[in-house]
N, CA, C, O and CB atoms as a CASP TS submission, in Angstrom:
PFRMAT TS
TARGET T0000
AUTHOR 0000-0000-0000
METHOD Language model
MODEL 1
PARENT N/A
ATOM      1  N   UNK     1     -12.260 233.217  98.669  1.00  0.00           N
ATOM      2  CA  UNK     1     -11.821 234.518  98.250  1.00  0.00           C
ATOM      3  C   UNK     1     -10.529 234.382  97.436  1.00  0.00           C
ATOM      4  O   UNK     1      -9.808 233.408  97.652  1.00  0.00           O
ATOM      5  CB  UNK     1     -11.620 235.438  99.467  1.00  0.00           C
ATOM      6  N   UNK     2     -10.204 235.252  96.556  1.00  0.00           N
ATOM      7  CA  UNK     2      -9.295 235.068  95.690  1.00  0.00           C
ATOM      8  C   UNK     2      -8.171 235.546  96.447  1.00  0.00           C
ATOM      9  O   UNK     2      -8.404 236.630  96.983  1.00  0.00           O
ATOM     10  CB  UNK     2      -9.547 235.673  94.415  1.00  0.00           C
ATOM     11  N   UNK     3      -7.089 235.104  96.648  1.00  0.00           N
ATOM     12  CA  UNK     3      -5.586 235.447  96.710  1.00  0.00           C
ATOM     13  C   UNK     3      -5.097 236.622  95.421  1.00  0.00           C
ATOM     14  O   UNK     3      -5.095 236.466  94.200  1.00  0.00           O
ATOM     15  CB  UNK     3      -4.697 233.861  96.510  1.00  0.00           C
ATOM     16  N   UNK     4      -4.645 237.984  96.373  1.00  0.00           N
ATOM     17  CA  UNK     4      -3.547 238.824  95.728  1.00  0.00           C
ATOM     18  C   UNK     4      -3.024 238.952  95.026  1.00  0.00           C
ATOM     19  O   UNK     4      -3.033 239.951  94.306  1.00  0.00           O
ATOM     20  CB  UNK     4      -2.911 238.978  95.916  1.00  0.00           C
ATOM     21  N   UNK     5      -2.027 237.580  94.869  1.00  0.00           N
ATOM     22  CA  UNK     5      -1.335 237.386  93.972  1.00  0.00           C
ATOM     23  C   UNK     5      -1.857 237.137  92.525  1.00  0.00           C
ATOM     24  O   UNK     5      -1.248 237.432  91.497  1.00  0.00           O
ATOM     25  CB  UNK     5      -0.693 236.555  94.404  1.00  0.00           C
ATOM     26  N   UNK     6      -3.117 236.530  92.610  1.00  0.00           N
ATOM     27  CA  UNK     6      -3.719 236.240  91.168  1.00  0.00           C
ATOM     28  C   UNK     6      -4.088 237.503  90.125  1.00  0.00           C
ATOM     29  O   UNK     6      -4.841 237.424  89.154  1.00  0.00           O
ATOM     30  CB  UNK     6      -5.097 235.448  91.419  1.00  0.00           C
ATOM     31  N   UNK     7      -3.302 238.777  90.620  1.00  0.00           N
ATOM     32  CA  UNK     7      -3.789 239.826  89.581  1.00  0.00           C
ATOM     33  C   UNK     7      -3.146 239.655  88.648  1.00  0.00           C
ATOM     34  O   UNK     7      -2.156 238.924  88.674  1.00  0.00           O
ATOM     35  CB  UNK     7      -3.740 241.169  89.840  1.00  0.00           C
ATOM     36  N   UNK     8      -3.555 240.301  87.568  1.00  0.00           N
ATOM     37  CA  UNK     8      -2.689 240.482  86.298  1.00  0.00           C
ATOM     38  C   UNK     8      -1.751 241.645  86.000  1.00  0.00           C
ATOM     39  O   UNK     8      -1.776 242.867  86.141  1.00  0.00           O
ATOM     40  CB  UNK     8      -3.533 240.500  85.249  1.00  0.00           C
ATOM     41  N   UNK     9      -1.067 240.894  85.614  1.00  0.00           N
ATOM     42  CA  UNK     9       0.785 242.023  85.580  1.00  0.00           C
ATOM     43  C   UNK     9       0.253 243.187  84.476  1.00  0.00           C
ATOM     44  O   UNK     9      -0.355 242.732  83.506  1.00  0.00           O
ATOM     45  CB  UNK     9       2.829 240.832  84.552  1.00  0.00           C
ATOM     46  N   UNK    10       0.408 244.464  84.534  1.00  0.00           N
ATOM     47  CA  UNK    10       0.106 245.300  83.841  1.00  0.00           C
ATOM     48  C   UNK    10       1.572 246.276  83.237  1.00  0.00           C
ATOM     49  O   UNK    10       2.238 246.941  84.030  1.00  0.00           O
ATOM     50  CB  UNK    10      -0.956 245.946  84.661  1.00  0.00           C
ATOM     51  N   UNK    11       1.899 246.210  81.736  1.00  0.00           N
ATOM     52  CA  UNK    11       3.068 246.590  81.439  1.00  0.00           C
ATOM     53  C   UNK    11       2.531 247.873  80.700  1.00  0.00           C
ATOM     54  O   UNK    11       1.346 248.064  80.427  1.00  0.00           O
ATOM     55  CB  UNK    11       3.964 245.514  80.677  1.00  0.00           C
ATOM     56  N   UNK    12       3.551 248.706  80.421  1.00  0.00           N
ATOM     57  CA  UNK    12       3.532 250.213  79.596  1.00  0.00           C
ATOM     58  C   UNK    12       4.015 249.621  78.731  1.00  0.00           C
ATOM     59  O   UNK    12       4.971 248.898  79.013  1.00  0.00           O
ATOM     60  CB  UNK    12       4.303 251.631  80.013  1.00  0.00           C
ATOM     61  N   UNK    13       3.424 249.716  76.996  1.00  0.00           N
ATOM     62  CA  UNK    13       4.145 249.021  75.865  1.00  0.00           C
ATOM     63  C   UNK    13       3.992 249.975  74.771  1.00  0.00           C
ATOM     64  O   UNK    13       2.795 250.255  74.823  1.00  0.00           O
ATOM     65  CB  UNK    13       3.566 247.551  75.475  1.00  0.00           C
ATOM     66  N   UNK    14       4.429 250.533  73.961  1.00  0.00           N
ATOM     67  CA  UNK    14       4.555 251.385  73.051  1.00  0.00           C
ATOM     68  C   UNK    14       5.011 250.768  71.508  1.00  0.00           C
ATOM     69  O   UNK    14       5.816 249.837  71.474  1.00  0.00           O
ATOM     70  CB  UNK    14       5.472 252.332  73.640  1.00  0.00           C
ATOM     71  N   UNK    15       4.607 251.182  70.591  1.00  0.00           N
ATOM     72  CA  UNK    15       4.801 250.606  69.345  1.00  0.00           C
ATOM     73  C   UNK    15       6.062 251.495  68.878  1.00  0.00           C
ATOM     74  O   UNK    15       6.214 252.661  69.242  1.00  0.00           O
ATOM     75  CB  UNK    15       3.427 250.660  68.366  1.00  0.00           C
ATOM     76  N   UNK    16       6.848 250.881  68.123  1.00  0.00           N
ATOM     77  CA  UNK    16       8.301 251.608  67.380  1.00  0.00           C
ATOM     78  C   UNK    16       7.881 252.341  66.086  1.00  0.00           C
ATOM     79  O   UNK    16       7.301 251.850  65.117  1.00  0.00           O
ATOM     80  CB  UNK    16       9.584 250.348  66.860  1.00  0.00           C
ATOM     81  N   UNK    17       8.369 253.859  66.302  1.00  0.00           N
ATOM     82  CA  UNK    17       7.645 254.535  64.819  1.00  0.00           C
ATOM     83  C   UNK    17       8.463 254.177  64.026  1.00  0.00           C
ATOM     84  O   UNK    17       8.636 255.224  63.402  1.00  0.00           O
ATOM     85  CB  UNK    17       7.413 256.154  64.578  1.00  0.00           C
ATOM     86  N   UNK    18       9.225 253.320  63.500  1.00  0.00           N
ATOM     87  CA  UNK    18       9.754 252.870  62.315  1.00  0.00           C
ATOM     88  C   UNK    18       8.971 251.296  62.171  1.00  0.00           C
ATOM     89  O   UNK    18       8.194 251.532  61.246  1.00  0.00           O
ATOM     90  CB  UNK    18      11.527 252.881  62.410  1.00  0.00           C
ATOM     91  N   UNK    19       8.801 250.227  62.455  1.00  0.00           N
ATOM     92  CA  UNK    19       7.977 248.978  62.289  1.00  0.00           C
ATOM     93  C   UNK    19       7.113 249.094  62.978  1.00  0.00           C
ATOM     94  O   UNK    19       6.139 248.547  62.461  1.00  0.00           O
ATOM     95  CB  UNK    19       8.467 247.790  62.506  1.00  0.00           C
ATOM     96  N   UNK    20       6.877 249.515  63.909  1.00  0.00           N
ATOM     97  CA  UNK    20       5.221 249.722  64.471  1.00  0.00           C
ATOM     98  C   UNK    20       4.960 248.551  65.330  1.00  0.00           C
ATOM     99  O   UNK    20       3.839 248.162  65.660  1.00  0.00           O
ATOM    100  CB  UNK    20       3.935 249.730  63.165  1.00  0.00           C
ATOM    101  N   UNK    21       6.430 247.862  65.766  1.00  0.00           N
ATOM    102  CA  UNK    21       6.369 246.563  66.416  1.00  0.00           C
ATOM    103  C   UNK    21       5.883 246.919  68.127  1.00  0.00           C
ATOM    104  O   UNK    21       5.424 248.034  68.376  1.00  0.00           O
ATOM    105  CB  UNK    21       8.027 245.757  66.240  1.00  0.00           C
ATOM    106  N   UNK    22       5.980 246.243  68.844  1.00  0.00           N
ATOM    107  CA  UNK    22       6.202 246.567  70.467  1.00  0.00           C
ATOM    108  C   UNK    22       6.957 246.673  71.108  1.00  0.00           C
ATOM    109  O   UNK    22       7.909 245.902  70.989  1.00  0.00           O
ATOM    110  CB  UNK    22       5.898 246.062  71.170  1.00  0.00           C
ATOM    111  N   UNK    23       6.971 247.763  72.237  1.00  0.00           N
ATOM    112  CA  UNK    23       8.259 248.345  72.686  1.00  0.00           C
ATOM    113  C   UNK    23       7.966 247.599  73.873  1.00  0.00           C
ATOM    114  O   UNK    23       6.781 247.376  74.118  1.00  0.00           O
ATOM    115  CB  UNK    23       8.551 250.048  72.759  1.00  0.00           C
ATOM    116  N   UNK    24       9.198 247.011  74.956  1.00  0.00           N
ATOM    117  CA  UNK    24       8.663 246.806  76.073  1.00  0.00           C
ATOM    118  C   UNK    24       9.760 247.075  76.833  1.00  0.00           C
ATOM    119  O   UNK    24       9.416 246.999  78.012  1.00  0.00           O
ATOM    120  CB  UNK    24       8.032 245.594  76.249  1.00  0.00           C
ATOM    121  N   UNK    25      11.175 247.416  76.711  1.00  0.00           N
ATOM    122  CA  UNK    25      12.216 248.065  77.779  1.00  0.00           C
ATOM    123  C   UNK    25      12.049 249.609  77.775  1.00  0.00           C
ATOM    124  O   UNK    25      11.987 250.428  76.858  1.00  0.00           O
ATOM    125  CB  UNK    25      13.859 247.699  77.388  1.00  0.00           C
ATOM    126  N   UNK    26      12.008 249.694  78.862  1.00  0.00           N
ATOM    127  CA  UNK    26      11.985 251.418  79.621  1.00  0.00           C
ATOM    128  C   UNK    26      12.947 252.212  78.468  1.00  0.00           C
ATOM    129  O   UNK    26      12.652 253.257  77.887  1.00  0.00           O
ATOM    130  CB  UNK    26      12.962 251.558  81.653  1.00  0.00           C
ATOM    131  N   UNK    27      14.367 251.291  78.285  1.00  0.00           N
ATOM    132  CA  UNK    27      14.658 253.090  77.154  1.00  0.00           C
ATOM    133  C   UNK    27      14.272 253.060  75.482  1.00  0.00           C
ATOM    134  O   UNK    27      14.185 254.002  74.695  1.00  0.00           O
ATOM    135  CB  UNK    27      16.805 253.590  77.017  1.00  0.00           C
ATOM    136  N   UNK    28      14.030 251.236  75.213  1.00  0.00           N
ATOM    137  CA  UNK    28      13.404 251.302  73.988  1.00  0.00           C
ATOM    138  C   UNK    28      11.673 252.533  74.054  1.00  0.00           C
ATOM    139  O   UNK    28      11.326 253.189  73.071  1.00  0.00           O
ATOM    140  CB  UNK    28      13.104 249.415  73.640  1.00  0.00           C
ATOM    141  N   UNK    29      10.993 252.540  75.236  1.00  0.00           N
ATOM    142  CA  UNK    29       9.984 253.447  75.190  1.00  0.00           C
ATOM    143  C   UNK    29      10.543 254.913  74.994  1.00  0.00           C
ATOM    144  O   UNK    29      10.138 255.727  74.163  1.00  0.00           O
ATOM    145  CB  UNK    29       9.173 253.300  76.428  1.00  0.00           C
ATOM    146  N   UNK    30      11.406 255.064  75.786  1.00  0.00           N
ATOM    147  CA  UNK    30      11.872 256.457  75.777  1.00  0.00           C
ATOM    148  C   UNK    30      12.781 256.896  74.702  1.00  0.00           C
ATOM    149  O   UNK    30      13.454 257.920  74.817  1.00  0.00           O
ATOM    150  CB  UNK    30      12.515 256.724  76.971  1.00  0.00           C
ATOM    151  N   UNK    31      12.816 256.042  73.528  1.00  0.00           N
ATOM    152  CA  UNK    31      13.408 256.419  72.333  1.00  0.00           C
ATOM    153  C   UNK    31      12.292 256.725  71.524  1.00  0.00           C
ATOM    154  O   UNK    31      12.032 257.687  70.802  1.00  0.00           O
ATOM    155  CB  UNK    31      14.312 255.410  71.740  1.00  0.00           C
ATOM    156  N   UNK    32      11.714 255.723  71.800  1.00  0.00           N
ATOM    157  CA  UNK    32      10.457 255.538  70.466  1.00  0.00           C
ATOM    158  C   UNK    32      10.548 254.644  69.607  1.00  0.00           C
ATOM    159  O   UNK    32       9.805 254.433  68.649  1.00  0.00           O
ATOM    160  CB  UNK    32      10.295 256.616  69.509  1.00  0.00           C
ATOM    161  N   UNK    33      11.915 253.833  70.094  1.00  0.00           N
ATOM    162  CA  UNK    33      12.304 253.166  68.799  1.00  0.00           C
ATOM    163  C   UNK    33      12.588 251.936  69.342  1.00  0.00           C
ATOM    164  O   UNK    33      12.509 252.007  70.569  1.00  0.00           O
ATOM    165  CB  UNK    33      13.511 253.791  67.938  1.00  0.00           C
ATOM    166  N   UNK    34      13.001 250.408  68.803  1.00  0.00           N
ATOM    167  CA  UNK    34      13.590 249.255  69.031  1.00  0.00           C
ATOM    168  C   UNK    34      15.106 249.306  68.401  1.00  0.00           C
ATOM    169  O   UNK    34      15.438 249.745  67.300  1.00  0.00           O
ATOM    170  CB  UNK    34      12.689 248.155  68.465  1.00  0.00           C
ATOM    171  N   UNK    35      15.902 248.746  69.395  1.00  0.00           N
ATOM    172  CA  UNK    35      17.750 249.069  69.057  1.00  0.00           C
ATOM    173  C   UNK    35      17.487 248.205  67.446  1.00  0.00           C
ATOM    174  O   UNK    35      18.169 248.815  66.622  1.00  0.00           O
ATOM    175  CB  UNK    35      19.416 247.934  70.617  1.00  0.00           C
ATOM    176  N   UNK    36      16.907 247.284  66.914  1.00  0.00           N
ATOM    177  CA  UNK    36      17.030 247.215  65.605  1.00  0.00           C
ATOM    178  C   UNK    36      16.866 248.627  64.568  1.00  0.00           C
ATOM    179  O   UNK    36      17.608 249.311  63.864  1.00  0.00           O
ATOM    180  CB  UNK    36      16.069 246.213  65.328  1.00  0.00           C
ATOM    181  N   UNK    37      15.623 248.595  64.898  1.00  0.00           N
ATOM    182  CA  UNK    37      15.275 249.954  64.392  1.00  0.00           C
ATOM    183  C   UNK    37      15.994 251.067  64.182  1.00  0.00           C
ATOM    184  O   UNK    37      16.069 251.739  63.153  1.00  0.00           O
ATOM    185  CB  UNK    37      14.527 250.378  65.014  1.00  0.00           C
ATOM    186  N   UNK    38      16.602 251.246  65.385  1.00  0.00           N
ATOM    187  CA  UNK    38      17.344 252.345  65.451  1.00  0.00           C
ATOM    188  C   UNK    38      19.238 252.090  65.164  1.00  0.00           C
ATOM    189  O   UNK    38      20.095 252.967  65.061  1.00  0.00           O
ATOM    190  CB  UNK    38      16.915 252.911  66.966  1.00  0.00           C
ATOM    191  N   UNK    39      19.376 250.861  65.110  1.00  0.00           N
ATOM    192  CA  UNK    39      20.440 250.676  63.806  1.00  0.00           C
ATOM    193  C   UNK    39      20.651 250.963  62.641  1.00  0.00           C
ATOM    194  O   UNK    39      21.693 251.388  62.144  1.00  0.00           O
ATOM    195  CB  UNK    39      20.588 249.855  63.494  1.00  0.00           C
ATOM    196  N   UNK    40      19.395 250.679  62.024  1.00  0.00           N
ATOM    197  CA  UNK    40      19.034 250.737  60.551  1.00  0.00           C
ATOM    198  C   UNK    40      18.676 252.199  60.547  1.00  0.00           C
ATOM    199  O   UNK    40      18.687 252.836  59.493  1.00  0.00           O
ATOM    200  CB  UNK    40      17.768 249.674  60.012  1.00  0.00           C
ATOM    201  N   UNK    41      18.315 252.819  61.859  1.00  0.00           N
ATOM    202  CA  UNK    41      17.828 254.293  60.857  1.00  0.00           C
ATOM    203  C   UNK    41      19.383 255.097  61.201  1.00  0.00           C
ATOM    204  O   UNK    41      19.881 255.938  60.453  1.00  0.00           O
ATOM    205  CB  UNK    41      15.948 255.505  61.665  1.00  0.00           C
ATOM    206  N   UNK    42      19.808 254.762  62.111  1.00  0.00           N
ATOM    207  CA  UNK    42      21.190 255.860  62.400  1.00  0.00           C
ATOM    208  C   UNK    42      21.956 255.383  60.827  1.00  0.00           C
ATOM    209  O   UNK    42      22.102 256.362  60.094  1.00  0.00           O
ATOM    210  CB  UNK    42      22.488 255.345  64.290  1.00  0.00           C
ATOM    211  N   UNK    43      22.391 254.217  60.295  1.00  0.00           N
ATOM    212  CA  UNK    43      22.823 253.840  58.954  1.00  0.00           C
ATOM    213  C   UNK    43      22.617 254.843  57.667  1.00  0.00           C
ATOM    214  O   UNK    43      23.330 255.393  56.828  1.00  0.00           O
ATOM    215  CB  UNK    43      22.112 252.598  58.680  1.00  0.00           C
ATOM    216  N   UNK    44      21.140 254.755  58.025  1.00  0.00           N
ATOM    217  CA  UNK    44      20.190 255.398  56.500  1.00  0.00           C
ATOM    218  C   UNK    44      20.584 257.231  56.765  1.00  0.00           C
ATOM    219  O   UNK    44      20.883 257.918  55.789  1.00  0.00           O
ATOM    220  CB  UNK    44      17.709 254.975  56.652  1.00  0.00           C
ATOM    221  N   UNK    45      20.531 257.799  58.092  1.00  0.00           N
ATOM    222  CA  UNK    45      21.386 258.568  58.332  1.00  0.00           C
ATOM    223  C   UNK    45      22.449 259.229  58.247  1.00  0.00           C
ATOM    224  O   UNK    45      22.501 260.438  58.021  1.00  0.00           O
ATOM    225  CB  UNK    45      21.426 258.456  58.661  1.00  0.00           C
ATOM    226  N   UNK    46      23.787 258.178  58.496  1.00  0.00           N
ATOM    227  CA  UNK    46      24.905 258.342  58.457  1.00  0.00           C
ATOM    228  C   UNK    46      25.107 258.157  56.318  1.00  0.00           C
ATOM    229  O   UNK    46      25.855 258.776  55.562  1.00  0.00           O
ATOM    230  CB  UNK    46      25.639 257.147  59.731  1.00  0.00           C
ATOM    231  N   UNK    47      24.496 257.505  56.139  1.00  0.00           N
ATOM    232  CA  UNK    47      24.293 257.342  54.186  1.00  0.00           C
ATOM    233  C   UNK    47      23.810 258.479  53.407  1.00  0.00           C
ATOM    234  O   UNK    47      23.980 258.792  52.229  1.00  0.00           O
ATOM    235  CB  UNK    47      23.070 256.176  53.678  1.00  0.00           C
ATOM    236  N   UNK    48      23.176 259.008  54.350  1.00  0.00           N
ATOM    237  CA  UNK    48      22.275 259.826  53.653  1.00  0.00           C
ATOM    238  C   UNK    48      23.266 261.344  53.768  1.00  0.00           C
ATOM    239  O   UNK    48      23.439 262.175  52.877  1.00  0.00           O
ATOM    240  CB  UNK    48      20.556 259.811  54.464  1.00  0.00           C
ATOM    241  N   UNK    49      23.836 261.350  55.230  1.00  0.00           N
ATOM    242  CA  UNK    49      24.833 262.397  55.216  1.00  0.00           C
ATOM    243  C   UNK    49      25.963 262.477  54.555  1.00  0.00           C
ATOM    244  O   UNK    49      26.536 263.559  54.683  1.00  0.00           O
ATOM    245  CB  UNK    49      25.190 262.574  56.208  1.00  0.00           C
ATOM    246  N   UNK    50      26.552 261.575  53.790  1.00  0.00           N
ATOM    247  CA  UNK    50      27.700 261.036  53.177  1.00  0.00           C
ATOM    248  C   UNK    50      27.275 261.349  51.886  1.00  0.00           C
ATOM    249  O   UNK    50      28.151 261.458  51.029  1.00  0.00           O
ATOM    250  CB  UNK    50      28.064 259.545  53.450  1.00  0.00           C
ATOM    251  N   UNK    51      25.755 261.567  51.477  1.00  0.00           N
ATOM    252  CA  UNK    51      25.453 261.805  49.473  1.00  0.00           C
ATOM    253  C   UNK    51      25.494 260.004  49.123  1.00  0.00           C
ATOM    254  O   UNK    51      25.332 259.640  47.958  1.00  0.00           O
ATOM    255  CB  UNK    51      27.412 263.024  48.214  1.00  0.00           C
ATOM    256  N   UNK    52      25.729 258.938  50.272  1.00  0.00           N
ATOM    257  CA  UNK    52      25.313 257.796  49.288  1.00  0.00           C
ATOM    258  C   UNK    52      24.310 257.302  49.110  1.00  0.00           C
ATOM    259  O   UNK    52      23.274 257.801  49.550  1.00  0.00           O
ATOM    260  CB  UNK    52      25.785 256.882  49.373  1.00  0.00           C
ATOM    261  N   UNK    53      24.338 255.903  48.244  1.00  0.00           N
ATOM    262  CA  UNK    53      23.223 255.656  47.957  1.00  0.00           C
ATOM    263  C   UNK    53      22.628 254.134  48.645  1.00  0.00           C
ATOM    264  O   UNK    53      23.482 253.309  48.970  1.00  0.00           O
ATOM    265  CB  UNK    53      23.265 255.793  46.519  1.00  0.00           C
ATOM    266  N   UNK    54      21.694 253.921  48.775  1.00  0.00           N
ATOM    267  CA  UNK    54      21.098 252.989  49.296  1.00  0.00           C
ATOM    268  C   UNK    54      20.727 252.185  48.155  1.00  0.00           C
ATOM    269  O   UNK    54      20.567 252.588  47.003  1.00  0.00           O
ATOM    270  CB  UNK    54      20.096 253.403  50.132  1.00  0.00           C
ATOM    271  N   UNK    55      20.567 250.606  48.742  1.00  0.00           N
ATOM    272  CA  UNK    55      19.899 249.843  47.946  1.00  0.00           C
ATOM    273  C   UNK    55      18.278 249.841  47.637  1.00  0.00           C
ATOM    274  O   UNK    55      17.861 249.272  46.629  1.00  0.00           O
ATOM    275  CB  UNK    55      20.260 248.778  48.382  1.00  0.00           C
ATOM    276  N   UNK    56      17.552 250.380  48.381  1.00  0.00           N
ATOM    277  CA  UNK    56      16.358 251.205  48.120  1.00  0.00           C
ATOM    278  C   UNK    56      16.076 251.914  47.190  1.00  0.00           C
ATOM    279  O   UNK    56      15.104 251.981  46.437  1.00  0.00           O
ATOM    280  CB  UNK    56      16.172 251.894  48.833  1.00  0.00           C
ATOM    281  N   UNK    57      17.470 252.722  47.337  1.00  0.00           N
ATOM    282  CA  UNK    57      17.359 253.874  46.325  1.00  0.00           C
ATOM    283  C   UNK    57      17.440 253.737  45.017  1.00  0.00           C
ATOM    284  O   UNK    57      16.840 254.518  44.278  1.00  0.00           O
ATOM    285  CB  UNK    57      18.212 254.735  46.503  1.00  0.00           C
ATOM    286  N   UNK    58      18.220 252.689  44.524  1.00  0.00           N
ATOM    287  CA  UNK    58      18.367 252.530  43.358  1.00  0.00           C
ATOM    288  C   UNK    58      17.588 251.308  42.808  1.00  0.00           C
ATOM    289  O   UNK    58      17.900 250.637  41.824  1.00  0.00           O
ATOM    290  CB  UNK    58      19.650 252.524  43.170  1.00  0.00           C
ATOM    291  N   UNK    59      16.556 251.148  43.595  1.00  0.00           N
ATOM    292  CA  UNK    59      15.553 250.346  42.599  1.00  0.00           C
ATOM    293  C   UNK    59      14.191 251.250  42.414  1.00  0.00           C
ATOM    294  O   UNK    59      13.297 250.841  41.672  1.00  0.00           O
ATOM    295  CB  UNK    59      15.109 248.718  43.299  1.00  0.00           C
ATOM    296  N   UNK    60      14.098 252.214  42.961  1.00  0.00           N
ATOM    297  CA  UNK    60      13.061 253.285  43.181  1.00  0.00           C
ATOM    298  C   UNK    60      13.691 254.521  41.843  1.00  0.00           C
ATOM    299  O   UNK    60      13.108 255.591  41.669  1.00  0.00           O
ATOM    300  CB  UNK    60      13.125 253.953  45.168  1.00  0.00           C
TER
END
C-alpha cells in the first residue's frame, strides 16, 4: 500500500497581468502582479503622472 506521504504538493499559482509569468507568493497572488512587475508599472505611473516621457515612447 502506498504511504501518505507520497501525495503530490498542490500549489494556488496565478499568472502576472503584466508578463503573464507565474505567481507563487500569497501577496504576489493577491496583487496580481510579480514585485518586478509591479516596479516597472508603479515607474511608468509615477512618469506618466509627471507628463514624461519614456523610452518606449519615443521610438513609437
Amino acid at each position: 500500500m502506498a504511504d501518505t506521504d507520497e501525495r503530490p504538493t498542490v500549489k494556488l499559482v496565478v499568472h502576472c497581468r503584466r508578463c503573464h509569468g507565474w505567481l507563487l507568493s500569497p501577496r504576489s497572488i493577491a496583487e496580481g502582479i510579480g514585485p518586478t512587475c509591479a516596479i516597472r508599472e508603479r515607474a511608468e505611473q509615477r512618469a506618466a503622472a509627471a507628463g514624461e516621457w519614456a523610452l518606449f515612447d519615443i521610438a513609437a
